[in-house]
MARROSE-844069 format. One record per residue (C-alpha): x, y, z; residue in three letters. Coordinates in pm, whole numbers, plus 50000, padded with zeros to 5 digits. Example, Ala and Ser with C-alpha at 12.3 -4.5 7.8 and 13.67 -1.06 7.14 Angstrom:
BEGIN
512304955050780ala
513674989450714ser
! end
This chain:
BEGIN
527767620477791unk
526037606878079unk
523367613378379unk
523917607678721unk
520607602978956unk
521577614779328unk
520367606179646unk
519267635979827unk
519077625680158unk
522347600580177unk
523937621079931unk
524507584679773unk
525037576079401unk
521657559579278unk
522707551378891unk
524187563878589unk
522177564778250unk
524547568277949unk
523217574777571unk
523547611977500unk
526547620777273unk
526197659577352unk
525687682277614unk
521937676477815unk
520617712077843unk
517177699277938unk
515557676178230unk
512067678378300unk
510037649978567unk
506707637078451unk
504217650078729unk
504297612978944unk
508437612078919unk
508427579678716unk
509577593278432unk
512027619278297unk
512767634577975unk
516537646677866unk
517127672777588unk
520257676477397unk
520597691877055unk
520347659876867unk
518007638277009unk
515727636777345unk
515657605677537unk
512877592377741unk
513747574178060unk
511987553178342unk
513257566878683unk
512177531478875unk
514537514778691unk
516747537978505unk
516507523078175unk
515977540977864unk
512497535977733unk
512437558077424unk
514567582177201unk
513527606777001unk
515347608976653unk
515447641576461unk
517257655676108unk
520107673076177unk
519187702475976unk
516347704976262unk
517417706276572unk
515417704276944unk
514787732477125unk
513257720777401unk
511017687577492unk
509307687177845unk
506127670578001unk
503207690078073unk
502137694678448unk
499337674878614unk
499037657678246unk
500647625878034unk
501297643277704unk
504897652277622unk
505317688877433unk
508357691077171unk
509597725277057unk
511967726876729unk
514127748776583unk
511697757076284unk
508657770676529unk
507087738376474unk
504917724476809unk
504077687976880unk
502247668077133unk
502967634777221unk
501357606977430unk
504037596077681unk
502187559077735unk
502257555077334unk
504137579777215unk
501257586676936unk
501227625076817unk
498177638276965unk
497897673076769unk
500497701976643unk
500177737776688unk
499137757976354unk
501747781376269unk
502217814676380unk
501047850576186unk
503427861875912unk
502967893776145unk
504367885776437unk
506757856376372unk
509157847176632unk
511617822076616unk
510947804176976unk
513597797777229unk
512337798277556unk
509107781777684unk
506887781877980unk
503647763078090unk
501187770878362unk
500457743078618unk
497257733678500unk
498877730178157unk
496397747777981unk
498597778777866unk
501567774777634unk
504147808177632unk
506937808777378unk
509157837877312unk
512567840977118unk
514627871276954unk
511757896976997unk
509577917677257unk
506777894277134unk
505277871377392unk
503107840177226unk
500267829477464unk
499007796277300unk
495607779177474unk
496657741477462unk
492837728977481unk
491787747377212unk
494797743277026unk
495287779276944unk
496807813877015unk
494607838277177unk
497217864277251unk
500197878277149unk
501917898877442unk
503897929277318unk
506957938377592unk
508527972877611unk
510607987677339unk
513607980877519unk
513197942877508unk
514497928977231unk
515147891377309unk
513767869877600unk
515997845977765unk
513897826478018unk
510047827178081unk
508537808578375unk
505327814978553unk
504677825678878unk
503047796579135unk
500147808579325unk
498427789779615unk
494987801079521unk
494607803579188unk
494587763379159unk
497207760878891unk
496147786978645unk
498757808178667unk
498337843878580unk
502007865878665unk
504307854378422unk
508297862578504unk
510447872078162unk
513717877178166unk
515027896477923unk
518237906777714unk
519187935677912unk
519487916878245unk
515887927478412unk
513437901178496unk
509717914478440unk
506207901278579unk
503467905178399unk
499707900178430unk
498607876378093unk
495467886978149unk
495467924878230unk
498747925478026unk
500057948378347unk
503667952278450unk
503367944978805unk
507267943278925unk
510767940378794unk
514227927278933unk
517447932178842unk
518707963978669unk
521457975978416unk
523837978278649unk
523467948278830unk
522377923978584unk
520317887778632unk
521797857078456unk
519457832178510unk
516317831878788unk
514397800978944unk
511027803679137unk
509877780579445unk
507597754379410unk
505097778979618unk
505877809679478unk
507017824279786unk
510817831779690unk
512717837879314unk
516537829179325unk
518747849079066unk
522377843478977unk
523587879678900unk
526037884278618unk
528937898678881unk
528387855878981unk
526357868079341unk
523337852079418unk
520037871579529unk
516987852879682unk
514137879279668unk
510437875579892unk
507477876979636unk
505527893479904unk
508297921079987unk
508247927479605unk
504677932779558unk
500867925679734unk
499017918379394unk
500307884579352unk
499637863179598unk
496297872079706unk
493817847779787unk
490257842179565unk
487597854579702unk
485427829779908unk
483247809279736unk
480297811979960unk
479417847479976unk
476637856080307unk
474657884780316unk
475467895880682unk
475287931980864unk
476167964880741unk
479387971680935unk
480297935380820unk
479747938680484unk
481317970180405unk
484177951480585unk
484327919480394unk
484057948680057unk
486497964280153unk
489047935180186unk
487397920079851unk
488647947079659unk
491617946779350unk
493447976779301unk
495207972378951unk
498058003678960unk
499088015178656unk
501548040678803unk
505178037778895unk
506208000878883unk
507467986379255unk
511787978579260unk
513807967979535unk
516127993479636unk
519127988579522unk
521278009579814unk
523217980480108unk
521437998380424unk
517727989380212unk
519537952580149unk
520087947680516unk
516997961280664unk
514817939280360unk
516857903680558unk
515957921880869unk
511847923580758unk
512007889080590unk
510737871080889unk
507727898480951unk
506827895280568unk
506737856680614unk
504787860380920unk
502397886380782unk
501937865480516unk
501227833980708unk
498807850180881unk
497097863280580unk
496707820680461unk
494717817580847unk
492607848380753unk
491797827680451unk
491447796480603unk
489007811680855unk
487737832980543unk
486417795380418unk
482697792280613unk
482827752680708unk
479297744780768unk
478737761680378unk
481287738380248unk
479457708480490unk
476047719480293unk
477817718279915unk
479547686280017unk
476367671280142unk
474977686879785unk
477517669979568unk
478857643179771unk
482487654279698unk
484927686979659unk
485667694179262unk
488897674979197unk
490347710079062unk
489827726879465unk
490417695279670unk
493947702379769unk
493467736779846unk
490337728980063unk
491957703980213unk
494577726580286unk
492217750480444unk
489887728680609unk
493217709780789unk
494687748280878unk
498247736780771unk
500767759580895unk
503537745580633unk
506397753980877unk
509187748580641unk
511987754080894unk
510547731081119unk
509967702480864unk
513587710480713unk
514907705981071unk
513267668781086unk
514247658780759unk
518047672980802unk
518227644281072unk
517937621080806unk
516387579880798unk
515437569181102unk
516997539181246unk
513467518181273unk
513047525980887unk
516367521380734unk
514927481980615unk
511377498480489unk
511527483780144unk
512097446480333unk
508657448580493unk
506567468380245unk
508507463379879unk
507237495579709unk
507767493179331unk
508737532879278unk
512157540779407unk
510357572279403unk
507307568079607unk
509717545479879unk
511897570279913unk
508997597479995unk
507047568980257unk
510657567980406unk
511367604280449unk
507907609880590unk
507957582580860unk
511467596880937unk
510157627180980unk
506907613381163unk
509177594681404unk
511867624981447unk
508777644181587unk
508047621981837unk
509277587281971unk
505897566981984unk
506057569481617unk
508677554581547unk
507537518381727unk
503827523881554unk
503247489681354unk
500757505981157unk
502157538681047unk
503217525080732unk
499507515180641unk
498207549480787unk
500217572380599unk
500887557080286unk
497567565780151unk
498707602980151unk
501987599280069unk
500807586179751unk
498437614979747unk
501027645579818unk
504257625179708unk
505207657879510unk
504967680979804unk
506437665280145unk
505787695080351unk
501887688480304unk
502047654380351unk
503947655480702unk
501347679180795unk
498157666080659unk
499647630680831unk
500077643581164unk
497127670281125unk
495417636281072unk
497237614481360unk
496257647881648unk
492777647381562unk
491427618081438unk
493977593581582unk
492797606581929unk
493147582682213unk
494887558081943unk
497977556582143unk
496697550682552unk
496737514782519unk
500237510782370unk
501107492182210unk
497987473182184unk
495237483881978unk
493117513482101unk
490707492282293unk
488727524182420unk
488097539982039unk
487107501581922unk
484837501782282unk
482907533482147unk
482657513881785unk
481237486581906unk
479047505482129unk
477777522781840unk
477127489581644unk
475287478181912unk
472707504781920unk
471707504981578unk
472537467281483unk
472057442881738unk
471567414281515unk
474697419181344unk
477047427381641unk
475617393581787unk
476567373981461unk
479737389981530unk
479957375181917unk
478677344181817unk
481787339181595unk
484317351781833unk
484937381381562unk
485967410881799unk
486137447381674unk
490197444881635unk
488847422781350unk
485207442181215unk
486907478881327unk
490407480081393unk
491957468181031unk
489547498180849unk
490737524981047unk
494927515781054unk
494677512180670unk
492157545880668unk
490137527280477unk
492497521180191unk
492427490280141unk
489297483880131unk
488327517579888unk
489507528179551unk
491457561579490unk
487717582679395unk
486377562079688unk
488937572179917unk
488687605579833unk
485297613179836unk
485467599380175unk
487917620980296unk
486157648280172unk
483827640680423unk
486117635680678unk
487707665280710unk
484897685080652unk
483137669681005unk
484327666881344unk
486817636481421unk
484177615181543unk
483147611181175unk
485797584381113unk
484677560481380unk
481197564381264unk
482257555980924unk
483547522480998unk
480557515481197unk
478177526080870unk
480667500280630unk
479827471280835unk
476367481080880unk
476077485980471unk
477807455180430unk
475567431880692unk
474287412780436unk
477557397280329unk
478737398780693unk
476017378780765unk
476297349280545unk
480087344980681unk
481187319880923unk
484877317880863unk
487027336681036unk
489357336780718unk
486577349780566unk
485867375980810unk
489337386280774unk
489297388280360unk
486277407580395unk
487917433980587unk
491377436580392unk
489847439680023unk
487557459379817unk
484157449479837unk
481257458379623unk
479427486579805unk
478317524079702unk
480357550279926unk
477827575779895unk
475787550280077unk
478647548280322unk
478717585980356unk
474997592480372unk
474487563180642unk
477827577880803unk
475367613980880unk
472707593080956unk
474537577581267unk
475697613681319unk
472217625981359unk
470657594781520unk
473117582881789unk
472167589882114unk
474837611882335unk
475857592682584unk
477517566482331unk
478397592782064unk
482057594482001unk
481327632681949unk
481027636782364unk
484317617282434unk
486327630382142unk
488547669982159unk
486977689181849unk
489947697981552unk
492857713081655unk
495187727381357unk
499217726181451unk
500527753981528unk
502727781781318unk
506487778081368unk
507117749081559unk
504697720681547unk
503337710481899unk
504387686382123unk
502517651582068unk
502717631182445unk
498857614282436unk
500557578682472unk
501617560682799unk
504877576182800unk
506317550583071unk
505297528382870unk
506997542082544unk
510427552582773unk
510127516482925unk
509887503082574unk
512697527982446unk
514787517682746unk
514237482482679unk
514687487082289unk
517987504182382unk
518947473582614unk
518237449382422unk
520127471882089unk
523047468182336unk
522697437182431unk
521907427182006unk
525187449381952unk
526997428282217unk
525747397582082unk
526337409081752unk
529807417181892unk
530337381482019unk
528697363481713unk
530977384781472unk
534137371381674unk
532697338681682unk
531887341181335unk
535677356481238unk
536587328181464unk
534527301781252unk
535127319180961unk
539067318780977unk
538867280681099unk
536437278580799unk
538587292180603unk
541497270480766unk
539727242480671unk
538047253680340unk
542267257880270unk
542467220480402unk
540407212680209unk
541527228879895unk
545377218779950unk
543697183779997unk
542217183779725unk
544367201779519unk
546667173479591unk
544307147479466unk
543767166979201unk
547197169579099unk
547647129779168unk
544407123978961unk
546057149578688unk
549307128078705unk
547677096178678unk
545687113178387unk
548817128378235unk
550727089578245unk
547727071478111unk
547547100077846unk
551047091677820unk
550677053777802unk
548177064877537unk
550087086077355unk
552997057977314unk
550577033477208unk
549057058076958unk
553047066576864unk
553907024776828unk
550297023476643unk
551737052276435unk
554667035876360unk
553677006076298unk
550877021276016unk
553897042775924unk
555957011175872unk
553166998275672unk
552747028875432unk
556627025875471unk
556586990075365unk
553917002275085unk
555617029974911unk
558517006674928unk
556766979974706unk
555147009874497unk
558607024474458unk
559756990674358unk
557126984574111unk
557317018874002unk
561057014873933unk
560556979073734unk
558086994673523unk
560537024573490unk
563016997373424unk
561136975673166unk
559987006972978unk
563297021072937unk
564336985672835unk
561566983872636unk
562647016572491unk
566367012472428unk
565186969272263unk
563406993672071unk
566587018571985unk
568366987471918unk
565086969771663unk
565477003971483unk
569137005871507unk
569376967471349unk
566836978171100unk
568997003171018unk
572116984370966unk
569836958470785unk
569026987070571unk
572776995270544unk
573416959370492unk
570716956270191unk
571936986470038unk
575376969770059unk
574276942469922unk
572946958369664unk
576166975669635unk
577716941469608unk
575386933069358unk
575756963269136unk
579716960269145unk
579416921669017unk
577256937368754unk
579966959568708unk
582736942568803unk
584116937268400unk
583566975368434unk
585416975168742unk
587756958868535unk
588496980068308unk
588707011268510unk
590536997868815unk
592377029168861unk
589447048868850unk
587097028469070unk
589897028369340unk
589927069669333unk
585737066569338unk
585947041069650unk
588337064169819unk
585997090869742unk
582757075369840unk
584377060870147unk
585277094070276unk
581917106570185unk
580547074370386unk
582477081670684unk
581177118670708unk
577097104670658unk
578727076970931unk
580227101471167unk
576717126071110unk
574697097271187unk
576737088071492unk
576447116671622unk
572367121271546unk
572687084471753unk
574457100672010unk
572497126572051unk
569487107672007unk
570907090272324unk
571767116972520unk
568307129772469unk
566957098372553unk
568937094472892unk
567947127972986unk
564257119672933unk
564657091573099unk
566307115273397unk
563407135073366unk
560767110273342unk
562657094473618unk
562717129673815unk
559137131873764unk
558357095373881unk
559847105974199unk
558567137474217unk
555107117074191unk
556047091774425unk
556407119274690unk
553137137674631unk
551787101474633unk
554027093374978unk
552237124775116unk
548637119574966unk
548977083375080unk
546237066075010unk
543637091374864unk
546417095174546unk
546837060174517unk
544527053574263unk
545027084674037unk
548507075474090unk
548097042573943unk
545947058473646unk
548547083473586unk
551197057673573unk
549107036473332unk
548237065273126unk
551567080173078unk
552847042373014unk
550187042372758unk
550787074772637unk
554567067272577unk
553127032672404unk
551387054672151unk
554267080072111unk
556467051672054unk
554307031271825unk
553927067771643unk
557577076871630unk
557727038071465unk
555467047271187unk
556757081071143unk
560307066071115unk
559047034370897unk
557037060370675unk
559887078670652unk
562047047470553unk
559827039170287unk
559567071170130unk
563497067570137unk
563087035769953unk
561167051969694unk
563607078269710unk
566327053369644unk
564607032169421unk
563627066469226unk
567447069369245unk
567897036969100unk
566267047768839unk
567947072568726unk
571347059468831unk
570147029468588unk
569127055768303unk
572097069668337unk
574177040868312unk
572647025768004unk
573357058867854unk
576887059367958unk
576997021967844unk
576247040967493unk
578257067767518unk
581447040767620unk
579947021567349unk
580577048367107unk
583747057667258unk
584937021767221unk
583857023366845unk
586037055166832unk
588647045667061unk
588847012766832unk
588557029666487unk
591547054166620unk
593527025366754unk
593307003666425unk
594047036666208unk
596997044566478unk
597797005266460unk
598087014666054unk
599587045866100unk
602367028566346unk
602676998966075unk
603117026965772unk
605537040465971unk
607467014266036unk
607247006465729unk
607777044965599unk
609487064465882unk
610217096265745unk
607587104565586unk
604947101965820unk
605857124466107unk
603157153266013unk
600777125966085unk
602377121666397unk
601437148866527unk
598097151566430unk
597657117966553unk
598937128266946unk
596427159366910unk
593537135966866unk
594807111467127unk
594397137967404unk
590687125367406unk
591047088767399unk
589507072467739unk
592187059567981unk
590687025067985unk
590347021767611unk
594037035067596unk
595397012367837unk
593226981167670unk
594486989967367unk
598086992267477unk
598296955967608unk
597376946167230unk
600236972067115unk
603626953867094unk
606736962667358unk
608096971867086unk
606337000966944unk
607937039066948unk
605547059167141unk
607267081367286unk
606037084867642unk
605197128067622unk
602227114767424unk
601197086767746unk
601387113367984unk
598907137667789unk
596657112567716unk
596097100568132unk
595937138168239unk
593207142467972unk
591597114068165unk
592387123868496unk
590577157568458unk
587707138568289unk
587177117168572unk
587807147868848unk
584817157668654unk
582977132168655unk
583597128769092unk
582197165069115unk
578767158968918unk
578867128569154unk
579327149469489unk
577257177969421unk
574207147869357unk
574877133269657unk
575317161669852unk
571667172369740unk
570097138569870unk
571787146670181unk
569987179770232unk
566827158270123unk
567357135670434unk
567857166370652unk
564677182370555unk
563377145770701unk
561397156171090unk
564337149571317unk
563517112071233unk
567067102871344unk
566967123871671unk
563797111771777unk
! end
């Protein structure tokens, strides 16, 4: 959500002021229009209307919720209203909680919606869902009376009190509007009903009073709008206080002045406007009579006001009470307020010699500028000398600053002002009154001769000592109590009281004045506060008054007051009007001739400006080209650059090239020498292995010449164990080969791999370059190292596990050894058998020959012991057996399958004990394969 500040005159967009995220149901204006305040449900926001910035923002819980946050009038506190009946005051300057209003009686709670606040902001009313008014007294911090409405109120809607010229701001009529569509005025202090508006039928929505009371606006709920006269509606309201000098006078005279002093409070039927269309059309008809009955009853009381009473209590006090100044200034100046005339010289908007005010007098508050602006608009509208016055500015600003709320007033106290005292101001125009400064000076020089003469003697003329105190009104040269305590005084006398008042500062200040000799200082003296007492000013000022003698008394030369008149405000023509025509004519020629020239110097300047810009484009092609030729010779060097940088590049690339060359060359001779360091060491193990094969054949060799008479005798048999062993020798062979094989395959592919991983290295280290070098290097010499130790280890493990092989074998040995000697006993015995059967078979054969018949039982007990002679014994034993004997060869064929299937068994035993070493071997840690 945002807020848009309006111009009113221009109808011109001023600024925007964003920060609310809901709906703004509230605005209210602190009392000199610098600030504002802007309620929403959530959160209120405090902004400065100079420069439209956000100064504060009021944060509240959620389960809270703002009612309603305003300023009070004629005062810098800042009232918030929740949603839970609580009441806080804040300082707007700090923003420091000044008090909180005690809660309300259980009795007569009332959850508060609307608000309202008298103009003195004294008197606090809050009502909600109820026919319960709260009256709360703000000073005392209180409430002092609860307001009960009629039965058939049961919620109020809007509350807003009822202005009244007189009553200086305490407001007593206050306006409620109810559920039920009927807007109500009641006394607060007589708690009387004195009028209503609106009815059942023809409802009120929501209702605004004027500023001055005078008029309440009402937006009907059929969506009409009615404007209604206060004084049509009812006498009671508006009347003026009584008089606050009262004079014993005459009989007739006084039973006059009781009778119009009297208040008639009617408690009877309560006054309505008709509600018929012939009563709506004669109340427009009567509107202007009312108006004009009732601006005549403000003269009665102006004239009601006895001046020379209010000359004796200002003479008393020195000053009006600041509560009654306005008002008696209003009566004392007999302002007409003619509304339709002021509207009608404000509707013709800025005038054309102040449209560039803010150049010559730079007025902080947008505000306050605006106001000045309007007013010498207005000033100027009225009539034409005005509007070529130098000095207006400095005359009226004074009281623009003092009624910059109320513009009506101030256009009217100004020119109430300008008529009267400004008299004969304007016959010497445009130069300064010379006349009014002649009677000053006269003046000076009857009661200060001394003085005035210090004043010749330093060529310091009265448009020096006189004329700068009465264009500024003194303002400069007073402060704001000063100025109005003055002008207290001024209006209360006769116009010639002005000029006698700057005659009384310079002769109150002659001591200063005296001691100056500098015209400077002359001029300071006369621009800027000074040190001096007004009320010395004031009381010397009646002094001249009193003591001047009539022939040089301002009083005989100037008009006495004259008050502007009611409807139209009179014509103003004391200045050389020739003059003022001549000077309008001229003006007008020469704004011709300055719109001519203007004119001219615009097509000159289009002229210029197009060959300007003709040239500016000259210029800009021109340089544009350079630029571009500057940006080519740029982009070339950058070029030249850039191929030096590439031949740079390539040379350092050639370099690294040249680099990971020689590393890859080093890396593949170390590569090379380990993996011929590995397979010299394949081959060391591989030769110690046929060593080993070669020792064990030699051993081999030697057991079979141990055995060789062995061999000897079983030939046959050794040749079936040598086939046997061979084949068994083949398969360990063809196992082993293929361990080697494997062993070399295994080794090839780690070599592969170690390979794949030296060039996977070499290209992290080609792309690390040199920051990888050296951990290359140590990870080369590490894993070098690393194999080094894995090979030395793998040589220990193997040579370990060659010597517990040895053992193994030797352990063999052993046994093999055992075994032998006791086969060498066993073949001993069988020998010793074999030879006892061969001698008693050698007798047997012999007693046969000798006896062949009769020994062929024996015969054949003799072949079934036979079956278990060895075959070597039997074939040794043979050879000794002569050609000649009858064996028959059945028996021969018996005996050598006997020892066939002894030796088959023999070859078995053999095989399954070799077979188990060969398991043994297996069982070995892939010693072989590694």
């Amino acid at each position: 959500m945002f807020l848009t500040c309006m111009e009113t005159v221009t109808k011109e967009l001023v600024s925007w002021m964003r920060g609310h995220e809901s709906s703004v149901f509230s605005i209210s204006v602190h009392a000199s229009g610098r600030y504002a305040i802007t309620t929403s449900s959530d959160t209120a926001q405090l902004w400065d209307l100079d420069t439209f910035q956000r100064k504060r923002k009021l944060n509240i819980l959620q389960s809270v919720g703002i009612q309603k946050v305003f300023f009070l009038p004629l005062s810098n506190t800042i009232v918030s209203c929740f949603k839970d009946n609580s009441v806080f005051a804040w300082e707007c300057d700090t923003l420091s909680c000044k008090y909180q209003l005690p809660a309300p009686p259980e009795s007569s709670s009332v959850l508060y919606k609307v608000f309202a606040v008298t103009r003195d902001g004294r008197i606090l009313a809050a009502g909600g869902k109820s026919n319960h008014l709260h009256l709360w007294c703000l000073e005392a911090k209180q409430l002092f009376r609860i307001i009960q409405m009629p039965t058939k109120v049961r919620a109020i809607r809007h509350l807003e009190f009822l202005p009244d010229s007189f009553d200086a701001g305490s407001n007593q009529v206050l306006g409620v509007l109810s559920q039920d569509g009927i807007m109500r005025f009641v006394n607060i202090q007589t708690c009387k009903l004195l009028v209503e508006i609106g009815s059942l039928d023809e409802g009120i929505s929501s209702s605004v009073i004027s500023p001055h009371g005078r008029y309440i606006a009402s937006i009907m709920e059929n969506g009409s709008l009615n404007i209604y006269s206060v004084q049509a509606l009812t006498q009671e309201i508006n009347k003026p206080p009584p008089p606050l000098v009262k004079v014993i006078e005459d009989l007739p005279k006084s039973k006059l002045n009781s009778g119009g002093l009297k208040m008639k409070v009617t408690s009877g039927r309560v006054q309505r406007p008709a509600k018929s269309r012939e009563n709506k059309i004669q109340a427009r008809i009567l509107k202007q009579d009312l108006t004009g009955n009732f601006e005549n009853k403000e003269n009665e009381v102006s004239d009601g006001l006895n001046k020379k009473r209010l000359q004796i209590l200002l003479k008393g006090y020195g000053e009006y009470p600041t509560k009654y100044r306005m008002f008696i200034w209003r009566s004392l100046l007999q302002l007409p307020e003619n509304h339709t005339a002021f509207s009608s010289l404000v509707d013709k908007g800025v005038h054309v010699a102040f449209l560039n005010l803010q150049k010559k007098y730079p007025i902080k508050s947008r505000k306050l500028l605006r106001v000045l602006q309007r007013t010498l608009s207005a000033l100027a509208h009225w009539s034409a000398i005005f509007s070529d016055t130098p000095y207006l500015p400095l005359l009226a600003f004074p009281f623009v600053k003092l009624f910059q709320n109320n513009q009506l007033i101030c256009f009217e106290v100004v020119a109430t002002l300008i008529i009267n005292w400004c008299q004969h101001w304007f016959e010497y125009f445009p130069n300064p009154p010379i006349n009014i400064l002649s009677m000053i000076e006269n003046v000076l020089a009857f009661h200060d001769k001394e003085l005035l003469q210090h004043f010749i003697d330093h060529d310091i003329t009265s448009q020096l000592y006189a004329w700068p105190l009465l264009e500024t009104v003194f303002s400069e040269v007073l402060t704001r109590e000063e100025w109005l305590k003055l002008f207290d005084n001024v209006f209360s006398n006769h116009p010639s009281f002005l000029l006698m008042t700057v005659v009384a500062y310079n002769t109150c200040s002659r001591a200063p004045l005296l001691n100056c000799s500098l015209r400077d200082d002359f001029e300071y003296f006369f621009h800027h506060r000074n040190n001096l007492d007004i009320s010395v000013v004031i009381r010397e000022v009646y002094h001249l008054m009193d003591t001047t003698p009539t022939d040089i008394h301002p009083n005989g030369k100037l008009d006495a007051f004259v008050a502007l008149t009611k409807g139209q405000y009179p014509v103003f023509n004391q200045y050389p009007k020739f003059i003022v025509d001549y000077q309008t004519q001229e003006r007008e020629r020469i704004r011709n001739d300055e719109l001519d020239f203007l004119r001219e110097r615009q097509m000159v300047e289009d002229m210029q400006a197009e060959v300007d810009q003709q040239r500016v484009e000259d210029e800009a092609w021109y340089q544009k080209q350079e630029l571009l030729r500057k940006a080519e010779e740029t982009r070339r060097e950058m070029l030249l650059q850039e191929e030096e940088k590439m031949v740079q590049q390539r040379q350092r690339l050639a370099s690294v090239k040249r680099e990971l060359r020689a590393k890859e060359m080093h890396l593949q001779d170390a590569t090379r020498r380990r993996f011929l360091k590995l397979q010299q060491d394949q081959r060391e193990m591989e030769l110690r292995r046929l060593n080993d094969e070669i020792e064990r054949k030699n051993l081999i060799r030697n057991q079979e010449a141990v055995a060789k008479e062995m061999r000897e005798d079983a030939d046959t048999y050794r040749r079936k164990v040598d086939l046997e062993e061979h084949m068994f020798h083949k398969l360990i062979e063809a196992g082993q080969t293929q361990n080697q094989k494997t062993q070399k395959l295994i080794e090839e592919n780690l070599a592969e791999a170690e390979q794949a991983c030296l060039n996977a290295d070499w290209r992290i280290q080609a792309l690390h370059k040199q920051r990888c070098d050296d951990l290359q290097r140590n990870a080369c010499y590490r894993e070098v190292a690393k194999l080094l130790r894995e090979n030395r280890r793998k040589e220990t493990e193997v040579l370990n596990a060659m010597v517990g092989e040895g053992a193994k074998k030797w352990e063999e040995a052993k046994e093999k050894d055992f075994h032998l000697k006791s086969e060498k006993k066993a073949s001993a015995l069988s020998d010793a058998s074999r030879k006892w059967f061969l001698e008693k078979e050698l007798d047997d054969a012999l007693e046969h020959a000798e006896h062949p018949y009769n020994t062929v039982p024996r015969c054949q007990s003799g072949q079934a012991a036979s079956s278990y002679v060895p075959r070597t014994s039997q074939l040794k034993d043979s050879s000794e057996v002569d050609s000649s004997t009858h064996i028959s060869l059945n028996q021969r064929r018996v005996q050598w399958d006997t020892m066939e299937q002894d030796l088959m068994e023999r070859v078995r035993n053999l095989r399954q004990r070799l077979t188990a070493q060969a398991r043994n071997r297996r069982r070995t840690p892939h010693l072989l394969a590694t």
